[in-house]
BAFI-3210 file (N, C-alpha, C; in Angstrom, 3 decimals, decimal comma, padded with zeros to 6 digits):
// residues 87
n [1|2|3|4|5|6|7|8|9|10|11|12|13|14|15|16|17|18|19|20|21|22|23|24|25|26|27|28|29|30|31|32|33|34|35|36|37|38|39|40|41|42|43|44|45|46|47|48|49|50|51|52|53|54|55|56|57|58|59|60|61|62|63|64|65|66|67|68|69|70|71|72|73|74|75|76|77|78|79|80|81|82|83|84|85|86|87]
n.u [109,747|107,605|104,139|103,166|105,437|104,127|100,790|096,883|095,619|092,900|092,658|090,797|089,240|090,213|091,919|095,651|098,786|101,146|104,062|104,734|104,871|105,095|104,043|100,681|101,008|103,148|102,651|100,545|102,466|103,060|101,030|100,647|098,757|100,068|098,690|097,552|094,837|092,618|092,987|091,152|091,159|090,612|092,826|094,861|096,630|099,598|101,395|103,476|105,297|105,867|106,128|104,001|103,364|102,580|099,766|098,874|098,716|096,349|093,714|090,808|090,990|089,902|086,845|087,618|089,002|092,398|096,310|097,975|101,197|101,755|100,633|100,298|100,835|097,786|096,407|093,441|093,065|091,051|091,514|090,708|090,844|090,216|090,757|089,636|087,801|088,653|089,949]
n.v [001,966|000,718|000,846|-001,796|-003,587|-003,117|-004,267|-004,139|-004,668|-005,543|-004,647|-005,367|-004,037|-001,491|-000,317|-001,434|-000,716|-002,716|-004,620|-006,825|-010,608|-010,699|-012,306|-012,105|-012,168|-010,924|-007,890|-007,169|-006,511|-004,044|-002,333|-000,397|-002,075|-004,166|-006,689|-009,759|-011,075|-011,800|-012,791|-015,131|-013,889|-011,125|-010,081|-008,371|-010,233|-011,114|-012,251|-015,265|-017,423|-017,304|-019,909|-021,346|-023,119|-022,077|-020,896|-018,269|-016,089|-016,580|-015,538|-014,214|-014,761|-013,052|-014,712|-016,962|-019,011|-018,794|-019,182|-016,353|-016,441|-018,306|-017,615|-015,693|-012,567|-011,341|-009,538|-007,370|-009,352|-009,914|-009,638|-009,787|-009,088|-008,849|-007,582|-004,898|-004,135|-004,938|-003,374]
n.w [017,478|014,949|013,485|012,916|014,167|016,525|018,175|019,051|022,303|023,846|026,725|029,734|028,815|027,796|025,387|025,120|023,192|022,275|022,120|019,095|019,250|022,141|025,087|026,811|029,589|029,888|028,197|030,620|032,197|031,699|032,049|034,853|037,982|036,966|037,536|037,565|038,797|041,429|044,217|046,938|048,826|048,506|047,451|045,577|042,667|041,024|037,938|038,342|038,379|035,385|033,505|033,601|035,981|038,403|038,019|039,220|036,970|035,883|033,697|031,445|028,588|025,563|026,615|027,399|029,840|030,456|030,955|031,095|030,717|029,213|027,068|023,503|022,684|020,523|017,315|018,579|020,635|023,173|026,735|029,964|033,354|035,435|037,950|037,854|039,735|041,946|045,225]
ca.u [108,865|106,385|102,677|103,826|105,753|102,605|099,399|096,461|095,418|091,790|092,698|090,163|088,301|091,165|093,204|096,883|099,632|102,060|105,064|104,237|105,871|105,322|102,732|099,888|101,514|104,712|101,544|100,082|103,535|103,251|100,110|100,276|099,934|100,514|097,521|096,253|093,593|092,276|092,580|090,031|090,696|090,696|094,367|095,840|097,840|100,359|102,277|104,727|106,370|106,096|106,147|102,867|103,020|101,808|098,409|098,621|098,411|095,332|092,927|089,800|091,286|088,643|086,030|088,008|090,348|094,146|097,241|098,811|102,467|101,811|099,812|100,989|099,221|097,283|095,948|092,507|092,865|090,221|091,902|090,121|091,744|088,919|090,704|089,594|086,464|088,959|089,999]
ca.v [000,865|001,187|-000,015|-002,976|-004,256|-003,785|-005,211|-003,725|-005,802|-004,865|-005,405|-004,598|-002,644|-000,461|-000,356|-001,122|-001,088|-003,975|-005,466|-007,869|-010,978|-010,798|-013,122|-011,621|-011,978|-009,208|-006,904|-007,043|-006,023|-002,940|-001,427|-000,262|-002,305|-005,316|-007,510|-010,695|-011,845|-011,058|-013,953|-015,267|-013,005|-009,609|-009,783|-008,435|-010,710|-010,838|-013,065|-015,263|-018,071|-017,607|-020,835|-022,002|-023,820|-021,740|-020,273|-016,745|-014,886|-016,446|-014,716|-014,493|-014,371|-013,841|-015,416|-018,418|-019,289|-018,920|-018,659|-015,316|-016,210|-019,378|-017,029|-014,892|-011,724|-011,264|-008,371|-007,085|-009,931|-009,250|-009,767|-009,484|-009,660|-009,317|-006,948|-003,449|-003,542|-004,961|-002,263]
ca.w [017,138|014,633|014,258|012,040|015,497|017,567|018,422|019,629|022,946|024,643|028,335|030,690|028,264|027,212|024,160|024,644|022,388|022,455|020,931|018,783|019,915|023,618|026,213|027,446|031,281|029,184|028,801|031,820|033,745|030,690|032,370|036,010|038,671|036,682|038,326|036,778|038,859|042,189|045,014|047,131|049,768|047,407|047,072|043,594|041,934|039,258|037,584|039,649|037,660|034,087|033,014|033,617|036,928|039,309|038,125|038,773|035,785|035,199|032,803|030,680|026,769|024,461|026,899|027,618|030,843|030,115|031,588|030,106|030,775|028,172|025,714|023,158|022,161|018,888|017,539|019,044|021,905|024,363|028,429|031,199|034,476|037,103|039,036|038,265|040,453|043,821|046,272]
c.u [107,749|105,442|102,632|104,099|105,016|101,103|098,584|095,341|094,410|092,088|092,080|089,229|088,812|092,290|094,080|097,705|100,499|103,287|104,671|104,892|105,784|104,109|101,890|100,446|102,783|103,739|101,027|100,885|103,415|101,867|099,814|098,592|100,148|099,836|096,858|095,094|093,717|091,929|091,253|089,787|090,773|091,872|094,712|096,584|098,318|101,241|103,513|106,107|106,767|106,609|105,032|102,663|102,080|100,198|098,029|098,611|096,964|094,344|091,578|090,508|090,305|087,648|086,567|089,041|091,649|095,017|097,999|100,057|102,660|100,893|100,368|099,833|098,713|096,719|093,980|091,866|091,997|090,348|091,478|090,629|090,909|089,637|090,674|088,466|087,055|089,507|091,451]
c.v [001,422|000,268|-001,426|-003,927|-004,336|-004,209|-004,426|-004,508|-004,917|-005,468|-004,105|-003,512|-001,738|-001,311|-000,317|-001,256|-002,005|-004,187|-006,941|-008,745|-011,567|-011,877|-012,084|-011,080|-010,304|-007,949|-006,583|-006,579|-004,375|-001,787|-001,947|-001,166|-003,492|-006,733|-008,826|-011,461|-011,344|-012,458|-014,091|-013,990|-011,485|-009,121|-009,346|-009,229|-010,487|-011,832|-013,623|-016,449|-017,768|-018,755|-021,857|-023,147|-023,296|-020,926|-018,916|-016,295|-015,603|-015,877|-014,996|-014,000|-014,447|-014,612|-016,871|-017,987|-019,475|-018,532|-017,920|-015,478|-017,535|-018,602|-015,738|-013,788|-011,616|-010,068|-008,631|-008,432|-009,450|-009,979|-009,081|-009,756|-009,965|-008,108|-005,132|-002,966|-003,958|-003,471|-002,519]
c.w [016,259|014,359|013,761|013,301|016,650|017,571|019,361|020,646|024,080|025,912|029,485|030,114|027,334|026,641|024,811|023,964|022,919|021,682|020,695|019,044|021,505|024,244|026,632|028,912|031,212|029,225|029,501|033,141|032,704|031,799|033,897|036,486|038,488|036,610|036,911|037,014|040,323|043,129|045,846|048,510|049,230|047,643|045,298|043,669|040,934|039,345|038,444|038,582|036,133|033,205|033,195|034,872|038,108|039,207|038,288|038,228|034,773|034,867|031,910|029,081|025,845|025,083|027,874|029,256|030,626|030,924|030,516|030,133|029,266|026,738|025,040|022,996|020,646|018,790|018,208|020,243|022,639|026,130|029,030|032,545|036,054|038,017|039,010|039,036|041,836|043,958|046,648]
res [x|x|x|x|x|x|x|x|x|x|x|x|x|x|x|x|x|x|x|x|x|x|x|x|x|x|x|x|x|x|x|x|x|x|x|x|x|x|x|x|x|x|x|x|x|x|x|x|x|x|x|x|x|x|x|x|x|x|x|x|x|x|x|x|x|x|x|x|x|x|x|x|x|x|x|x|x|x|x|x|x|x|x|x|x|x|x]
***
């Protein structure tokens, strides 16, 4: 793959590379342990349906509220997932 086919997608702070192409929720299974949001009881989550019904892989894109399994990535995207400060 070269850099042409990826995208560089700020998640969590940190640069990762991507294939261009993919959902946000495809990146987020790319970088250990997958997590897109952090329930109410300080459960990790991650992605469950991928098709936008069930709500878990929701995210901060760029500021905003999104579900990453309905979002593609772009370059210098900025995802936030909320869960690198749970336990």
């Amino acid at each position: 793959m070269n850099r042409a086919d990826t995208l560089a997608l700020i998640l969590d702070g940190q640069t990762l590379q991507v294939p261009a192409g993919i959902t946000v929720a495809a990146a987020l299974a790319q970088r250990p342990p997958g997590c897109s949001r952090v329930s109410v009881s300080g459960e990790k989550r991650a992605p469950f349906c991928g098709m936008g019904i069930c709500h878990e892989c929701s995210v901060l894109i760029n500021g905003r509220r999104q579900l990453a399994c309905q979002t593609l990535c772009a370059n210098d995207m900025r995802v936030d997932t909320g869960t690198e400060a749970a336990t």
